[in-house]
C-alpha positions in Angstrom: -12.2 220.4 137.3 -11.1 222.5 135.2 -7.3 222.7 134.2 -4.7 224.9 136.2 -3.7 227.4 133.4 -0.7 229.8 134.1 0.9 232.5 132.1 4.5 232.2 131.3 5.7 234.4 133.9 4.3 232.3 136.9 7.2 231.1 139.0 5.8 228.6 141.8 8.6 229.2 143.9 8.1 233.3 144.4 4.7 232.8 145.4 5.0 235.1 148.5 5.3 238.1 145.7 1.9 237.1 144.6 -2.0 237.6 146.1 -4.1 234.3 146.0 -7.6 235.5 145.4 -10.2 232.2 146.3 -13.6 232.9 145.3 -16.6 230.8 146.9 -19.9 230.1 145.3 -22.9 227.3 145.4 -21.7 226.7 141.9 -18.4 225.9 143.0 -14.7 227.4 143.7 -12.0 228.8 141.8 -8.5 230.8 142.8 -6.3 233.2 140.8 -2.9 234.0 141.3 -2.6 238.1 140.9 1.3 239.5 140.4 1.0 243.7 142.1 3.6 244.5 141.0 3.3 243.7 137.4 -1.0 244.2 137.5 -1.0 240.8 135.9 -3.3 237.5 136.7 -0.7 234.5 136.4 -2.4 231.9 137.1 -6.4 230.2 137.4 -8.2 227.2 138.0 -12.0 227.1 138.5 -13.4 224.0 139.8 -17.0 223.6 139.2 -19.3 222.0 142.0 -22.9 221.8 142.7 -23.5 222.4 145.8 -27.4 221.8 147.3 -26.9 224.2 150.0 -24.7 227.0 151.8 -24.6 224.4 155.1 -22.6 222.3 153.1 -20.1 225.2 151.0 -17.8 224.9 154.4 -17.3 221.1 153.9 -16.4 221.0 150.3 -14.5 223.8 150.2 -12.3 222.5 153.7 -11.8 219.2 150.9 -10.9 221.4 147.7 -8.2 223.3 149.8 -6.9 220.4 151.1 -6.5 218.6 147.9 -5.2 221.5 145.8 -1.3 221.4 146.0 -0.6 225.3 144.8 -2.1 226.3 148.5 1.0 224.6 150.5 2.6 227.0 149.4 3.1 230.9 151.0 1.2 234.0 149.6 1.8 238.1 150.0 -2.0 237.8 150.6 -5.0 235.6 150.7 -7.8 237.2 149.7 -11.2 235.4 149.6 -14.3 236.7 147.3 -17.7 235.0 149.1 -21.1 235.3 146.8 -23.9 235.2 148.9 -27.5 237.1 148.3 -28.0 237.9 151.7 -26.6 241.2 152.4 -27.1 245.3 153.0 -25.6 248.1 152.9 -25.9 250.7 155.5 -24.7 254.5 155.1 -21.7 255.1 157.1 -23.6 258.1 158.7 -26.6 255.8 160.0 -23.8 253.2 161.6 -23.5 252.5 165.1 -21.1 250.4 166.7 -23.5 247.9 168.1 -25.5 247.4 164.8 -23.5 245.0 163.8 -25.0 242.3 166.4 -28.5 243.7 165.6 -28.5 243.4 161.8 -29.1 239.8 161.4 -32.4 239.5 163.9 -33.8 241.7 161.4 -32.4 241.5 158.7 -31.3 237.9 157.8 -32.7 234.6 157.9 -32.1 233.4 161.7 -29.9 230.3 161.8 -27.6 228.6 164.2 -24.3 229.5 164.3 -24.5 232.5 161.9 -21.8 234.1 160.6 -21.2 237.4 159.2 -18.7 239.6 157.4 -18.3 243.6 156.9 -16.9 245.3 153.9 -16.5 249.4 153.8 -17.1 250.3 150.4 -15.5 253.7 149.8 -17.5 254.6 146.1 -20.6 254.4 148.7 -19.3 255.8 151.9 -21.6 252.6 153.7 -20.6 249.7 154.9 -21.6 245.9 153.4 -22.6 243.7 155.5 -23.3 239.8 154.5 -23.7 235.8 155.5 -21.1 233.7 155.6 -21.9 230.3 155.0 -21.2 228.5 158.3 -17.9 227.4 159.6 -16.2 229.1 156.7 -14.1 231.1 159.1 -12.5 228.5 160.8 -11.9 226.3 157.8 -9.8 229.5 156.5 -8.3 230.4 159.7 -7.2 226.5 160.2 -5.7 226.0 157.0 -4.1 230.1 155.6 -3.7 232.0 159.3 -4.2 235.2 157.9 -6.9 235.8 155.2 -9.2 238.7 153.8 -13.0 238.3 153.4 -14.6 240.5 150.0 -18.1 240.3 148.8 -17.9 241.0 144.9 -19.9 243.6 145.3 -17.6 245.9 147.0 -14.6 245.1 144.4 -16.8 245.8 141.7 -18.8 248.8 143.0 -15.0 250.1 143.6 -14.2 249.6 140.1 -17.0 250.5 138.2 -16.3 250.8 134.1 -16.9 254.0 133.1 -20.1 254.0 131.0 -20.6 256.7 127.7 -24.5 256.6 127.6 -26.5 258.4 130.4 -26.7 255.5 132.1 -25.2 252.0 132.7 -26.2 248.6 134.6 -23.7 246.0 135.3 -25.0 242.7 135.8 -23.4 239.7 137.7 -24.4 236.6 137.3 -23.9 233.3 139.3 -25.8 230.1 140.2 -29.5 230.8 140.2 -29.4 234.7 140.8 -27.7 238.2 139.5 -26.3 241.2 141.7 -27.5 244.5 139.8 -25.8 247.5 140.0 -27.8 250.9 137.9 -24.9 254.3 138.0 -24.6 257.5 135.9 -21.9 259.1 135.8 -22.8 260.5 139.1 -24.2 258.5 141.6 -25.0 254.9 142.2 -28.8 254.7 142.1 -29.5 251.0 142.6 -27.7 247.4 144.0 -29.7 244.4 144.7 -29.8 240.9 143.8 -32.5 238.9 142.1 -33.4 235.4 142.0 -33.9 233.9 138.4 -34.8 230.9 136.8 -34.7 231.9 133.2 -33.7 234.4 131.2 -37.1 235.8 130.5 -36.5 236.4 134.5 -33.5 238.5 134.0 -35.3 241.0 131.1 -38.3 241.4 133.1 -36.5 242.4 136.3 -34.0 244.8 134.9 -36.3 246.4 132.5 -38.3 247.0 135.5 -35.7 248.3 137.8 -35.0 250.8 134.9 -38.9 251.9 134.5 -38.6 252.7 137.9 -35.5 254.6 138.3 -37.9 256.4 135.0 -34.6 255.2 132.7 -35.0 253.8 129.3 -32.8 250.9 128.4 -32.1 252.4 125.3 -30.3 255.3 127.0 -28.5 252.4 129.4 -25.2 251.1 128.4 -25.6 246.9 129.9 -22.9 245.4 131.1 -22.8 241.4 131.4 -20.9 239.5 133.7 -20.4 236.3 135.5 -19.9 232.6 136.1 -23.4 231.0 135.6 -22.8 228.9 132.6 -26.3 230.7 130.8 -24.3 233.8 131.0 -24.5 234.3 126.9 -28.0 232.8 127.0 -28.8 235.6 129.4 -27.0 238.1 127.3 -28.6 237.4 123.8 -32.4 238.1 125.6 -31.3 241.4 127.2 -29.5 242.8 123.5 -33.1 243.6 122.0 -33.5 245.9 124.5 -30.1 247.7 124.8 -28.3 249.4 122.2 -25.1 248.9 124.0 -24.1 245.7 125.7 -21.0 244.3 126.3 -18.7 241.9 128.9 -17.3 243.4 131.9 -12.9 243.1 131.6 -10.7 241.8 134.4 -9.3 244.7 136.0 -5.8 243.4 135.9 -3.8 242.3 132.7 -3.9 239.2 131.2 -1.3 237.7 128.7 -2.3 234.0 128.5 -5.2 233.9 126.3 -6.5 230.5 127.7 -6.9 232.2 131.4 -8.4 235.1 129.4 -10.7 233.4 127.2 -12.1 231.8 130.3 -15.7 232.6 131.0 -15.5 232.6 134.5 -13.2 235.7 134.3 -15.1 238.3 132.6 -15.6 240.2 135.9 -13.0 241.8 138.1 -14.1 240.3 141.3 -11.1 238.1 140.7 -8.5 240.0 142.0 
């Protein structure tokens, strides 16, 4: 575990001015505290586990609550950011109000008990709709009452950087895969998620994506994010290809330069 770092404006005993943003990954968990009114992150921890599989992310993350002192006390918000690669997105035109049941026979893998979570995504006009690992909604519901649920992908489709080139890909890393996201500066043209076990992996499938979408990476501005610790490695093989690459920026301010220096925050799915 990493340690708790804070800025020097946190005050642990205003806690219900600030948003505690949880986010929840099969390479482990980690929480900021966000400050509204100032746009400022205060506070981070991220606590690194490896976690064999998504039946088991309820349990340790029921433990890591329960152990981590900061979350006895009150929040303005709770807001919890769940990665998962199982997910669509579904124009808001096509959307029925029963679809939502139907989706996963289709859709996902069928298991027991599953659970799933909607986001609107306004950049899109669609809705997001994704697994939850299982039991995750009670272990939140027991423990914070009142709680949000965010894929990344809506936060960061929401806040997209705007590119300068023709084009630009944002990639977000984590565990063993990478959410892509391929805009101009007028439309989104491609999200998806792709599996990878090296970084060869990563070039091949996002050159490809480009040939496809007939765009050539030296027109693409690329975009590098995430909290898979081959991030850099990741980085360095896609740079031969792209004129223009560079590490997606927390949307909110940060002063202390040991919470901004940390890895693990070069994406603005932390708020």
């Amino acid at each position: 575990m990493f340690d708790f770092v804070t800025d020097n404006a946190f005050n642990i005993e205003i806690t219900n001015d600030y948003i505690l943003s949880i986010q929840v990954s099969l390479d482990g968990f980690s929480f900021s505290v966000y400050h509204s009114a100032e746009n400022k992150i205060l506070a981070f921890q991220y606590s690194p586990i490896k976690i064999s599989s998504i039946n088991l992310v309820s349990r340790h993350l029921q433990e890591w609550i329960n152990s981590t002192e900061i979350f006895q006390h009150s929040f303005k918000k709770v807001s919890v950011v769940v990665f998962n690669h199982e997910f669509t997105i579904i124009p808001e035109l096509l959307y029925q109000n029963d679809l939502k049941k139907a989706i996963p026979d289709y859709l996902f893998e069928k298991k027991d008990n599953l659970e799933i979570a909607e986001n609107f995504i306004e950049k899109l006009n669609a809705r997001l709709t994704f697994v939850l690992p299982s039991g995750l909604n009670q272990v939140l519901l027991d423990f914070f009452g009142l709680y949000e649920i965010t894929h990344p992908l809506k936060l960061i489709i929401n806040q997209l950087p705007q590119s300068y080139n023709k084009h630009a890909a944002l990639l977000l890393f984590y565990v063993d895969n990478f959410y892509a996201i391929i805009y101009n500066s007028d439309k989104i043209l491609l999200v998806n998620n792709f599996k990878m076990g090296h970084a060869n992996d990563v070039v091949y499938f996002i050159v490809n994506a480009l040939q496809q979408l007939k765009i050539t990476p030296l027109d693409t501005e690329l975009i590098v994010a995430g909290s898979n610790k081959n991030t850099d490695d990741f980085s360095k093989a896609l740079q031969p290809y792209f004129e223009n690459v560079g590490n997606l920026k927390p949307a909110a301010t940060i002063i202390n330069p040991e919470i901004a220096e940390n890895s693990f925050l070069r994406y603005n799915s932390i708020i």
